[in-house]
N, C-alpha and C positions, 0 to 999 in steps of 0.2 A: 854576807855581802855588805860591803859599805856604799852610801849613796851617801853624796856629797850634793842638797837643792841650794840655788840658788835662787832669794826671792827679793823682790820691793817688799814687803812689808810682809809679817807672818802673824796668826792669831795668838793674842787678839785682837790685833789689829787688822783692818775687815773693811775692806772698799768692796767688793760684792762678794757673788759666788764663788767665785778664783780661790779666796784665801778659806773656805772650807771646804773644797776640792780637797786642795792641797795639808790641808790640815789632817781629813779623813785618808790620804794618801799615806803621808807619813807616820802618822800614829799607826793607822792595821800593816806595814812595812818593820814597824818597830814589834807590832805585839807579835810578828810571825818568825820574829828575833835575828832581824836583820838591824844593821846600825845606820841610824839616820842624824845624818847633823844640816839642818838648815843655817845659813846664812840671809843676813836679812840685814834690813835700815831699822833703828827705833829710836825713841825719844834721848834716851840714852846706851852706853856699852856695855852690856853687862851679857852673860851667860846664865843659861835658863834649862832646867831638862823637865820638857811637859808633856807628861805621860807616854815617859819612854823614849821620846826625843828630844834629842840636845840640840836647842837653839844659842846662836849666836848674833846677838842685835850688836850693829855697828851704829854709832851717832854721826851723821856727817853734816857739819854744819848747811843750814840751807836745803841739802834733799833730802836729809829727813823729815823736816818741816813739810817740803814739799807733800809729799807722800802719804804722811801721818794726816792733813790737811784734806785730803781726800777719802779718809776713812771714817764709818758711822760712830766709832768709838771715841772722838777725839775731837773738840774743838781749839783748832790750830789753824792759824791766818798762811795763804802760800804764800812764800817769799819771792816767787818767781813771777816775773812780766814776762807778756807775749816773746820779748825780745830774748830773755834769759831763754824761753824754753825753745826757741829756732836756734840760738844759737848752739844750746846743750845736746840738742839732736844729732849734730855731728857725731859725738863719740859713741851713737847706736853703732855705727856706720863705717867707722874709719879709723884705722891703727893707731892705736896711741900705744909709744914704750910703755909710758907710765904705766897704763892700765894691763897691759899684756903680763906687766913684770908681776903686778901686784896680784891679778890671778893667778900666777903660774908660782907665786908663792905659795899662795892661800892652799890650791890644789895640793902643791907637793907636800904642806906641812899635814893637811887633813891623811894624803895618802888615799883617796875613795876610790874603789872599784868602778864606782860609774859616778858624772856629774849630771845634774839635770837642772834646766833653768824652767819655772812654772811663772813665769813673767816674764814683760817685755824686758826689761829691766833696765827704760827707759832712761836717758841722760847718763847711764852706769857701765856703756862700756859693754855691750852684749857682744860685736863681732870679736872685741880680744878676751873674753872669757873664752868664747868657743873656740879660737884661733889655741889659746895658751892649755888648755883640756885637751885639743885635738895633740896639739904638738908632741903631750906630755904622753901620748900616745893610750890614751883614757877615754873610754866609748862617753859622748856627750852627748843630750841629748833638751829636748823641747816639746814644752805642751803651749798648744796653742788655743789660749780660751777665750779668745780675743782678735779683734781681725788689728789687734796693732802695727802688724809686721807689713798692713797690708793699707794700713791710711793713717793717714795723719789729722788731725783734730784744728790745725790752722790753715792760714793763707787759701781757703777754698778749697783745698785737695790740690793745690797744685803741682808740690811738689810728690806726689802718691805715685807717680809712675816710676822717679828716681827713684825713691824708698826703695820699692818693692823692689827693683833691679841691684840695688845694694845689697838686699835681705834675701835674695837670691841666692847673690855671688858668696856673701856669709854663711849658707846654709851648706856648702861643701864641707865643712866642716863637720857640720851635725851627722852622729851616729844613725838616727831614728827623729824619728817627728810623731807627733801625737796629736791628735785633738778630741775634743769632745761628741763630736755629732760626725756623719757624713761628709752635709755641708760644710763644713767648717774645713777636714782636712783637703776634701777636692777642689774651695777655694783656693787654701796655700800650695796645692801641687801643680796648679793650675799657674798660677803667679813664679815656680818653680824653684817653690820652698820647699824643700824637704828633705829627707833623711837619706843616708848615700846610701844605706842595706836595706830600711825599709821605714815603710808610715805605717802608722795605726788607731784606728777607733778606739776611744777610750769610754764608755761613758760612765758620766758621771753618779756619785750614788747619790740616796736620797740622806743617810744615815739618820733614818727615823725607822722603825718598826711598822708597817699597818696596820692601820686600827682595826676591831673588829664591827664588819659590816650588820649592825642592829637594829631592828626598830625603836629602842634605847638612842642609838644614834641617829638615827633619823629625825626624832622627835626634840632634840634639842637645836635644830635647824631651826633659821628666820628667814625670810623672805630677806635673804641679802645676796648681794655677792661683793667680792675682795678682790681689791688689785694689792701688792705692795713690791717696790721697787721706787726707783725713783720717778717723779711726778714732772714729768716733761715731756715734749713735744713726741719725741722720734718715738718715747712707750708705747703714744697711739690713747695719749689720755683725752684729748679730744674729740677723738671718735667711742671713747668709751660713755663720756658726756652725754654726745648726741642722741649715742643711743637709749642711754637712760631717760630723754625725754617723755617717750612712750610705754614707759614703764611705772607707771601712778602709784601699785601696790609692791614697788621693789625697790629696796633700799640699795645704796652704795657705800662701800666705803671706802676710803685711801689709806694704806699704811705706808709715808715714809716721809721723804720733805723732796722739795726739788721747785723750779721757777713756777708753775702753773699750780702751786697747791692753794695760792690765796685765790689764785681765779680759779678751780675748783667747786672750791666754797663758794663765790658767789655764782655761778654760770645757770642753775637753775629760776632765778629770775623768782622770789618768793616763796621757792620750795626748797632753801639751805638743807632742812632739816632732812631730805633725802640724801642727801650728799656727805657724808663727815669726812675728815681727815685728823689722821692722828699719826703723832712722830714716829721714826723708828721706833724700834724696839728691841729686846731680845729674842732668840727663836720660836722658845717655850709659849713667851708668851703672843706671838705672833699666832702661832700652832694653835690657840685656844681658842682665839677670833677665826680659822680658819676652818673649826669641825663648828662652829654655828653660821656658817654661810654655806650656801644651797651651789655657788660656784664662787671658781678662783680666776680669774679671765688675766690672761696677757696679752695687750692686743696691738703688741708693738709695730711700728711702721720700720722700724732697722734692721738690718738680719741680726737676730739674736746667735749668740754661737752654742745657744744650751737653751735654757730657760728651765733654772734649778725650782722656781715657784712652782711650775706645776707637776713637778715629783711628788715634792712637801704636800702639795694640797690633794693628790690623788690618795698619799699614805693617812694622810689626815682623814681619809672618808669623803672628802670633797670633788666634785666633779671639776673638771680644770676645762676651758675652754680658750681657746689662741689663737693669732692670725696665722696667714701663712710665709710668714716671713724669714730665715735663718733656717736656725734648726728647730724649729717648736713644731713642724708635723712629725719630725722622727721623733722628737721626744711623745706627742700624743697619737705615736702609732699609726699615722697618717688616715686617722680616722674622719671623715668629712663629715661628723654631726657634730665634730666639735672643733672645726677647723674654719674658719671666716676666713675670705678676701683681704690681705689688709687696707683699710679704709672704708671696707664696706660696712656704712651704719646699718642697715637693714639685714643685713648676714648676722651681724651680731647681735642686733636687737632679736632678732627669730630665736638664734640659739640660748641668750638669756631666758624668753619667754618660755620654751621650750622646758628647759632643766627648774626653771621657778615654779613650774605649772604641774611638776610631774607627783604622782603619785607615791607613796611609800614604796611600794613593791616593784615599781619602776625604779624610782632612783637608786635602792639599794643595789637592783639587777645592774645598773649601767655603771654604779660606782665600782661593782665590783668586776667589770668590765676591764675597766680602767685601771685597777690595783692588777690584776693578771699581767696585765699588759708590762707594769711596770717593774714587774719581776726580774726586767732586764738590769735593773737598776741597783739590786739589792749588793748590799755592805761587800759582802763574802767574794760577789763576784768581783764586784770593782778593783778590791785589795787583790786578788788573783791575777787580774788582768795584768794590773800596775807592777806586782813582782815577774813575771812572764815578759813583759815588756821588756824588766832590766838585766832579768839572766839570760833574755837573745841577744842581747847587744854584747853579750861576754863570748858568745860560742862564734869565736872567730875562727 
């Protein structure tokens, strides 16, 4: 089987969890010796085959920039104003020759059994990819990791209601629909986005191994706990703050950059030194700061469409703790001793206190709770799902 993805940007280029979804997708679709060729934006045009899949970066002046501009690997200025990007919006949305033609090139030349787009593919023309796929009478299809399809990021939200009604009318198109969690696909079906044969649960893997649950590991724990993602409002870093206040013997720390990291650092009022923040990073070593903290907390106020941190940090040996926002109870099992209100400082401050205060033989017991649970997560399955997904869309 050939699968022909369509992406905004492919690794290592890395605006969040999406492009290692997507990466972890293609890769075990390639090693199960299926052929994969993404499509993607990059700094430059060049062709690439990375472990097993063949990437093709296009350079388009302007949204590549864009793009690259918003991934952690890349210091790159966006070239686009508010105005550039209301206007570029259009072409999510509304028939362009141009773009219909250039897909229904790309398609025919590729030849792919099935096409799939793992992004919005924002400013690029998504309803005439699907339209020029659908046409070419080729099952197409859509994961949705992201409530894009479903708001828009200016003018208030006000244009949100047209979108979706566009993104609707667009989705006749689509073979199958996909998403991450639950929540995420009963949002888009809801909205009456989705797939004409069927939708489906995907979720996401950890693509790390479990560590083994030790008193070895336990013993290299500090009174800390770890956020990392980006360091702004809707995360729910504010409320993460608060609650640190009544936590004397517990450290914080921040791993990533974003508008509140300077006020971060100062918000404890002469007690900085409880609080650190330190820039992105790579996984490995993200993973290394995440088996010496006692929790991993995401205490987002947005609905999250996943929350890939607290896989990472359960396989790491680390307790994960989340609001209840998005999809972050399905991810932690809808387990309520580690599930907070979002915005509730005192829910959160109990469950910190709680998992900081606990015992060896407790934590080990609840960590390995937690690693069970996430079982649902592991590599093997993920890549099964995702191949199952693309051979239903062939048995027509």
């Amino acid at each position: 089987m050939k699968i022909l993805i369509f992406a905004e940007v492919y690794y290592p280029d890395v605006m969040g969890g999406g492009e290692f979804s997507t990466k972890q997708m293609a890769e075990g679709l390639a090693k199960k010796g299926h052929e994969v060729v993404v499509r993607c934006l990059g700094e430059s045009s060049r062709n690439e085959l990375l472990n097993g899949v063949r990437v093709k970066r296009k350079y388009i002046k302007g949204l590549s920039e864009h793009f690259l501009s918003n991934t952690k690997n890349n210091n790159i200025a966006d070239p686009f104003s508010r105005f550039d990007k209301i206007i570029r919006k259009w072409a999510d949305i509304y028939p362009s020759r141009r773009m219909y033609e250039t897909y229904r090139s790309i398609i025919r030349k590729e030849h792919p059994d099935a096409v799939h787009t793992v992004s919005p593919m924002s400013y690029m023309g998504r309803y005439n990819l699907w339209k020029a796929a659908a046409d070419l009478k080729i099952p197409v299809s859509h994961v949705c990791r992201g409530p894009n399809l479903l708001k828009l990021k200016f003018m208030g939200g006000m244009p949100d209601g047209f979108n979706r009604y566009r993104n609707a009318k667009a989705s006749v198109y689509l073979t199958a629909l996909a998403a991450p969690t639950q929540f995420m696909l009963d949002r888009h079906i809801k909205a009456g986005i989705k797939g004409r044969r069927f939708n489906e649960v995907i979720y996401n893997a950890a693509g790390i191994k479990p560590v083994s649950l030790t008193a070895d590991h336990f013993a290299q724990k500090e009174d800390m706990v770890l956020y990392a993602g980006e360091i702004k409002k809707e995360k729910g870093i504010h409320t993460l703050l608060k609650a640190m206040e009544g936590l004397k013997n517990v450290r914080l720390l921040l791993i990533g950059r974003g508008e509140m990291a300077e006020y971060a650092r100062r918000y404890l009022n002469g007690m900085e030194h409880r609080v650190e923040v330190i820039d992105w990073m790579e996984r490995e070593e993200l993973f290394k700061y995440m088996r010496r903290a006692k929790a991993v907390i995401l205490p987002s106020e947005w609905e999250e469409p996943f929350g890939r941190i607290l896989i990472e940090a359960i396989c790491n040996g680390t307790i994960a703790i989340g609001s209840d926002k998005g999809g972050i109870p399905e991810v932690l099992d809808h387990d309520r001793q580690y599930i907070f209100k979002s915005g509730d400082v005192a829910g959160l401050r109990k469950r910190i206190e709680r998992v900081t205060g606990m015992s060896a033989s407790v934590y080990l017991e609840e960590a390995g709770r937690q690693q069970k649970a996430a079982l649902r997560f592991s590599d093997d399955r993920f890549t099964d799902n995702w191949e199952r997904f693309f051979l239903d869309q062939l048995q027509i």
